[in-house]
N, C-alpha and C positions, 0 to 999 in steps of 0.2 A: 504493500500500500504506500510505505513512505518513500520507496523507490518511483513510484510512479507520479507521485505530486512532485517528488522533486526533478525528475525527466522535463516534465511538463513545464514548472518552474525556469529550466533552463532554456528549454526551446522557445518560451515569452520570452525569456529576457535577452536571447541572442536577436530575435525579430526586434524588441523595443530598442537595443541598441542601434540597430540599423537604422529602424527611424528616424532615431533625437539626431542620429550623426548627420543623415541626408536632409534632414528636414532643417536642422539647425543652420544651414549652408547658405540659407536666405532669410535668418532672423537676423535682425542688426543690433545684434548681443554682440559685448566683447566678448573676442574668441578665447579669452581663460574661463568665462563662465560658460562658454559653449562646451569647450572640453570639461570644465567640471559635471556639465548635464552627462552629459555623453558619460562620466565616470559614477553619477552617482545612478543610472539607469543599469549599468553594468555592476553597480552591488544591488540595485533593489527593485531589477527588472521591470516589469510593468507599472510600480508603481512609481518610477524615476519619472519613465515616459509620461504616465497620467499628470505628474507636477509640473513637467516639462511644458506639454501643453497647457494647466491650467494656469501656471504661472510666468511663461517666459516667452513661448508661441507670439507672434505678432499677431491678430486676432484679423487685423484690415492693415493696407498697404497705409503709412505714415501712421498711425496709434501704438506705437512700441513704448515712447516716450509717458502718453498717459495710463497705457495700461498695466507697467511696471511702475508707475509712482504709487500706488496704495500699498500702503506700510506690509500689510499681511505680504505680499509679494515680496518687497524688498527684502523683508528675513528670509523670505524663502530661498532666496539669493543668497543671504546673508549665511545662512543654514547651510544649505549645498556646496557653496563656496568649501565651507569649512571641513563637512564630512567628505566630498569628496579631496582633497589634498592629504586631511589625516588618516585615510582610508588608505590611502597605498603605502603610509608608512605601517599603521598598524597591519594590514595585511602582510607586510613584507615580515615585521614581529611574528607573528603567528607562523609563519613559513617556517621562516629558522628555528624557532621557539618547540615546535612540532619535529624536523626534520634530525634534530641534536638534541631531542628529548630532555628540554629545560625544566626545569621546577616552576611550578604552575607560580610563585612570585617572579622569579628569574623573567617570565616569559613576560608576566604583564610588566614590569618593568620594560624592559625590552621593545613592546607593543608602545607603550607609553611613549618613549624616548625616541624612536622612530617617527611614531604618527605628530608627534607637535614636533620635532624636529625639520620632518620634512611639510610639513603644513604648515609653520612659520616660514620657514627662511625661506621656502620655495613657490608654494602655494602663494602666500600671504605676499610677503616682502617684496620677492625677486620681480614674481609677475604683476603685482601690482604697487608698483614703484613709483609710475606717473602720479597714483594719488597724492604722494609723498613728494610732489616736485621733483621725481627721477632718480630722487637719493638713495641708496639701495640702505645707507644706514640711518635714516629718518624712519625708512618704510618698518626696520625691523622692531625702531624703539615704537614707533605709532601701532603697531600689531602686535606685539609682544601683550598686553597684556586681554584683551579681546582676542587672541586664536589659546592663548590661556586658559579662560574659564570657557569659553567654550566647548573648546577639547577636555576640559574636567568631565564637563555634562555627559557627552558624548562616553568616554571611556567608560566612565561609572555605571553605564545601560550597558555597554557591550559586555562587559568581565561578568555580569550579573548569567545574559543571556547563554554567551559560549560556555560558562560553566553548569549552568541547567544543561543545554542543549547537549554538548559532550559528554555529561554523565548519564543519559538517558540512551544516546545512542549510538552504538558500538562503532569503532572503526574512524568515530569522526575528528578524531585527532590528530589522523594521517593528514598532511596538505594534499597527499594524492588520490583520496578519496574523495568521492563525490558531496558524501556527508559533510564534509569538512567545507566545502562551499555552501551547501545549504546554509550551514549554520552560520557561518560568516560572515552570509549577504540577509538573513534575521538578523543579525545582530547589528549591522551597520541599519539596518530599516528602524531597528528602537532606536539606536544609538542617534540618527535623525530626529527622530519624533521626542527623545528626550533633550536633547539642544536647542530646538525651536523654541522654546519662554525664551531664555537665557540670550537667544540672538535677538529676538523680539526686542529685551532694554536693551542690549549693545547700539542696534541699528535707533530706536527713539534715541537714544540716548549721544547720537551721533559719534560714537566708537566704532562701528563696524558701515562698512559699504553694503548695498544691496544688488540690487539690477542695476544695469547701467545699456544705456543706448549710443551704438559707434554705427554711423551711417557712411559710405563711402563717398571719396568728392565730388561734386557737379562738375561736367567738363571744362579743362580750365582752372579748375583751382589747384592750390600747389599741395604738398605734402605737409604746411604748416595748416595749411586751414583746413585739413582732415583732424590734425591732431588738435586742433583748437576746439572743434565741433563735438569731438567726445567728450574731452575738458569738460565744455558747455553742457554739454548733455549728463555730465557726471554731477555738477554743479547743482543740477535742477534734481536731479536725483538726493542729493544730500539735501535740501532745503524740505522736500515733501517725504523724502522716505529714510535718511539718515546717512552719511557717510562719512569718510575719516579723513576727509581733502588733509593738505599740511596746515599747520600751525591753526585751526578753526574749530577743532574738535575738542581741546583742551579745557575749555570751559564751558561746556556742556552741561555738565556731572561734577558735582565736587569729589573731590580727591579720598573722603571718607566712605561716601558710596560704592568709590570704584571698591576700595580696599573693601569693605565689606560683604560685597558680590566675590572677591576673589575668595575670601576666606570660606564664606556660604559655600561658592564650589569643590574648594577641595574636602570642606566636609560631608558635601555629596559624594564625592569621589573615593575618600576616605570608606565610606557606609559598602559603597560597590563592590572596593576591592574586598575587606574585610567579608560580606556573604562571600564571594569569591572563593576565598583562602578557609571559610569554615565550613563551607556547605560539605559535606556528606563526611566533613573530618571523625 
């Protein structure tokens, strides 16, 4: 039986990936939120694709702009953004962690320090640097503390799940079994659904970027007023739906809030791993 949802499972989410990829090709999303779709459809199969469409889709030729300004959207954004970047590091954790038969701390460690590792500096920072005025070390002190508790959220739902999920079902600790993706693409699905509040204040709270709309030039114009137009189009995104432009985000949120949301997350996080490490001890 669970051989056959999960067959099934995979074969939607190879067709959903096709979609968001071919279909993303004429949304006028930046192409790191387009690859994040395209990544977060490939942990959560069909139901990447359904968010895809209900939140990033152009609906009508020129409405991209307004129909990615409603806040719920932009987390969504904001949300994807985040699980898919940390998603290839902790998958990458999981790999090794399974393949060299880590100790179940060892491994979530490991998951941990991979997924914000490569979800900051990469994800976050590298490719989104233009927010940052280009600086690749602006970009990392402006993200450093928003792909932080976010990735708390996120971890603390998936250690909860993969450790349910693996002790129920034999074999799925191999990365070469098929179980071992089931469970891994559930677990990044909570691990979504449990980050979304938590990006929700980031994005009001203009800490985190949302959607953002990049149209390509009218004929004629130069390579500057391309980049200027996304600028612009980023700009209008952070004013209705929240984002982390340079030096504008800073006084948003007072500095006690922040620290209190950080501390809140790690003791969500703290709780996750903890069932983690005692369940079935």
């Amino acid at each position: 039986m669970l051989s056959g949802v999960m067959l099934l499972w995979f074969v939607l989410t190879a067709v959903s990936v096709l979609f968001v990829a071919v279909d993303s090709l004429k949304t006028p999303e930046s192409p790191v939120l387009k690859w994040g779709f395209i990544l977060l459809t490939a942990y959560t199969g069909p139901v990447g694709a359904f968010l895809y469409v209900l939140g990033c889709r152009e609906p009508l030729p020129g409405l991209h702009e307004q129909y990615t300004a409603t806040l719920w959207r932009q987390v969504l954004g904001s949300t994807m953004h985040c699980v898919a970047g940390d998603g290839l590091g902790i998958l990458a954790g999981a790999i090794v962690g399974g393949v060299i038969h880590l100790s179940r701390p060892a491994e979530i460690g490991l998951e941990y320090l991979l997924g914000f590792g490569f979800g900051w500096t990469i994800f976050q920072a590298l490719f989104m640097r233009a927010s940052s005025g280009g600086s690749f070390y602006k970009a990392l002190k402006n993200t450093f503390i928003p792909e932080l508790v976010s990735m708390n959220y996120l971890m603390a739902a998936m250690v909860v799940v993969t450790t349910i999920g693996m002790s129920m079902v034999p074999e799925s600790s191999n990365p070469l079994s098929m179980e071992f993706w089931f469970i891994m693409s559930m677990a990044l699905l909570v691990g979504f659904i449990a980050a979304y509040p938590i990006n929700w204040w980031l994005v009001s709270n203009h800490l985190k970027h949302g959607m953002m709309t990049v149209r390509p030039n009218p004929p004629g114009d130069t390579e500057t007023g391309e980049q200027e137009h996304a600028a612009s189009s980023h700009s209008t995104h952070a004013t209705s739906g929240g984002d982390h432009d340079a030096g504008n985000h800073e006084d948003k949120v007072s500095s006690g809030a922040v620290v209190f949301m950080v501390v809140v997350s790690f003791i969500v996080f703290g709780t996750g791993v903890s069932f983690a490490l005692m369940y079935g001890a």
